[in-house]
C-alpha positions in Angstrom: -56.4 -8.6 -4.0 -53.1 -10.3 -3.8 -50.8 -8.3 -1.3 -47.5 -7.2 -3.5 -44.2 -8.7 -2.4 -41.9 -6.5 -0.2 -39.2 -4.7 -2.2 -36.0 -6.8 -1.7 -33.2 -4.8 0.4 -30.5 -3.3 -1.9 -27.1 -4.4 -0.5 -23.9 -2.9 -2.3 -21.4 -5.4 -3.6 -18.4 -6.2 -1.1 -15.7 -3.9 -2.0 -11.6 -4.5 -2.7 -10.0 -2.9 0.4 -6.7 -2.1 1.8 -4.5 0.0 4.1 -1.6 1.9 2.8 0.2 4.7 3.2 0.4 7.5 0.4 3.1 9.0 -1.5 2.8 12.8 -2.3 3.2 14.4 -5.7 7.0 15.8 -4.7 8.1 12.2 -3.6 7.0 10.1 -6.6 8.3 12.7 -9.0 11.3 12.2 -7.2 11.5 8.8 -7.3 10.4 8.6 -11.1 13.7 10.7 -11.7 15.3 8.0 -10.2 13.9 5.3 -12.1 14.5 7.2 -15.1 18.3 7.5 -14.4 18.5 3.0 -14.3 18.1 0.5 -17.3 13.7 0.3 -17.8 12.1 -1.8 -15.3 11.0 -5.4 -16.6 7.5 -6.3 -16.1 4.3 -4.6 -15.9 4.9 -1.1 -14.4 2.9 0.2 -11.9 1.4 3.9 -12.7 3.3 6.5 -10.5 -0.2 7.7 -9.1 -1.1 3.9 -7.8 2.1 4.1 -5.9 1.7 3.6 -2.0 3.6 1.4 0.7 0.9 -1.3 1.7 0.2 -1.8 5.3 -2.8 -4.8 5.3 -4.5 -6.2 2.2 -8.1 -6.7 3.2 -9.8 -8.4 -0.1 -13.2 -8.2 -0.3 -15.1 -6.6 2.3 -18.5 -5.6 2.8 -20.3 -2.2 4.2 -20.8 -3.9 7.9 -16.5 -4.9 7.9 -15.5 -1.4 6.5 -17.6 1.0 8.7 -16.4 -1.7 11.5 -12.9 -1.2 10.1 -13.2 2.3 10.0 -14.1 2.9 13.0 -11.3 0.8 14.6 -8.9 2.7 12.4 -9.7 5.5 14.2 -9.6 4.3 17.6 -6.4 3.3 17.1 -3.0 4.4 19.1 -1.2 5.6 16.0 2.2 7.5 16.6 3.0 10.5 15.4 4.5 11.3 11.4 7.4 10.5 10.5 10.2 10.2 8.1 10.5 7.9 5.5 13.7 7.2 3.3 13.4 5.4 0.3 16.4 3.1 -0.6 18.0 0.2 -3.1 15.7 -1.5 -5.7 15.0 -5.4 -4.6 12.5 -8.2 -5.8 10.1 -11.3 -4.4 10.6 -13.6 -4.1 14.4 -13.7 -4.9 16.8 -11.2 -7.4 17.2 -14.3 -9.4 13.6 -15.4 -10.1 11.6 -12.0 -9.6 7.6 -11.7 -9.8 7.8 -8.1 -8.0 10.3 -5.5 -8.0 10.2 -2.9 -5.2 11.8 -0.3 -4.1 12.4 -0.7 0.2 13.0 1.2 2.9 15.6 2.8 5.0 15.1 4.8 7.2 11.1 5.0 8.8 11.3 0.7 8.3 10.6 -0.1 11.8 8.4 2.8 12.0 6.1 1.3 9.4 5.6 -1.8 10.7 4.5 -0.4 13.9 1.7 0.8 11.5 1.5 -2.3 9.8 0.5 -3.8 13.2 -2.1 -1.5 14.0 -3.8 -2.2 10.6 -3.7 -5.8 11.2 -5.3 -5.1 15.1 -7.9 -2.4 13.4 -8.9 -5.4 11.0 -8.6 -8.3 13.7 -11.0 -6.2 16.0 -13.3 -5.4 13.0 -13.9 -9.0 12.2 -11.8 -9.3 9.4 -9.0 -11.5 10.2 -5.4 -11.1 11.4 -2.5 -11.8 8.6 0.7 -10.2 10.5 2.6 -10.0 7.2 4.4 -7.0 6.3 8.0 -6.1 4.3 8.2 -1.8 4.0 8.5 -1.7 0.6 7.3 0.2 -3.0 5.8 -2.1 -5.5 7.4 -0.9 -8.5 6.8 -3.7 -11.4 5.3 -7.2 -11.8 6.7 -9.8 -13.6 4.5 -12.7 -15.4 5.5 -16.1 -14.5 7.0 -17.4 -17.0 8.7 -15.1 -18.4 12.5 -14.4 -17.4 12.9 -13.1 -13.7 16.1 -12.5 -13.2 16.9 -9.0 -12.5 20.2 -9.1 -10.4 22.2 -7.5 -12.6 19.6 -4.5 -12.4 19.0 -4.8 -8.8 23.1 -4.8 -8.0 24.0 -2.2 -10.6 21.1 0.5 -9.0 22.7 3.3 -6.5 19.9 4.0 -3.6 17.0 6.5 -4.5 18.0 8.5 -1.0 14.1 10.1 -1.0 13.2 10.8 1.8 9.1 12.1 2.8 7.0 12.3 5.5 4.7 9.8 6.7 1.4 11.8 7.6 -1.3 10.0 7.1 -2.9 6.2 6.7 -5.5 5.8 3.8 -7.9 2.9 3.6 -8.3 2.1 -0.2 -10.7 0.7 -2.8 -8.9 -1.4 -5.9 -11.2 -1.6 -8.5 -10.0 -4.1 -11.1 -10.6 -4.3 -15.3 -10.0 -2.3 -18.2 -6.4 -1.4 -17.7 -4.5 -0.6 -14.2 -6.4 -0.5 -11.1 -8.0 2.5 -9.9 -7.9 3.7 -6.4 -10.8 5.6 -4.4 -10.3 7.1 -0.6 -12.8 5.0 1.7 -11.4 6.4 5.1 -8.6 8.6 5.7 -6.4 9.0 9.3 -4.3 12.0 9.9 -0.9 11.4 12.0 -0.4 13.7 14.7 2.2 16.1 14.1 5.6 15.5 15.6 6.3 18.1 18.2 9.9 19.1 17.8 12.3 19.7 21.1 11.9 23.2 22.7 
């Protein structure tokens, strides 16, 4: 009798992956006041509840490179929270020929790239490649090439959002693409220390 073939191991797809921080609920209904106060934002808008300062965009990634990235994410020196002030409107690659418009940074900028640096080490040590790329900014809107870019006018004319949050916490996300906007699942959460404040 013929011996059956052994069942073939299941492996799960590679999966969309990058770190970012959050926004909470009181911070992006503040900022969609904001927006709501300036001319409508050209270009495909992205959802308020997608909204989240990107610290390292991994791509695909499978199971071995994400428990390997999780658990350098934890291991990691990250500072305590912080704040985090939300400023003028600008866009990529220039005001004059936009693809993104964002919202940056004021005060928290330097802050965040200290973070953005220990994502990129978390990923280097986990296999995954070092990019060292990073601008603090809010993806707000992407524009289609194309079509007309120019959004100085907008971008000169906008007063500073002046919303400031807290940074507490760095999330490593799933995008999952099709059917509309992406959608965004928690693969691996890290909790910021709490800042102690002076005696």
């Amino acid at each position: 009798m013929p011996i059956p073939p052994a069942p073939r191991a299941v492996t799960e797809p590679p999966r969309r992956l990058f770190v970012a921080v959050p926004l909470d609920a009181p911070t992006r209904h503040a900022i969609e006041r904001h927006l709501a106060r300036l001319d409508p934002l050209p270009g495909r808008l992205v959802p308020p509840a997608n909204w989240h300062v990107t610290l390292r965009f991994l791509g695909d990634v499978d199971a071995r490179g994400e428990a390997a990235l999780g658990r350098a994410l934890d291991a990691a020196a990250w500072p305590a929270a912080f704040g985090m002030t939300f400023g003028r409107l600008g866009a990529f690659p220039t005001a004059a020929r936009a693809r993104v418009l964002w919202l940056g940074v004021d005060e928290g900028a330097a802050a965040l790239a200290r973070l953005a640096i220990l994502a990129d080490r978390a990923a280097a040590s986990a296999d995954l490649g070092s990019d060292g790329r990073f601008a603090a900014h809010l993806t707000l809107s992407r524009l289609r090439p194309g079509t007309p870019g120019d959004v100085r006018r907008l971008v000169d004319a906008a007063p500073a959002a002046r919303i400031a949050t807290t940074v507490s916490e760095v999330v490593l996300y799933e995008s999952e693409l099709g059917g509309g906007p992406a959608r965004y699942a928690v693969r691996h959460r890290v909790v910021l220390a709490t800042a102690e404040r002076p005696g």
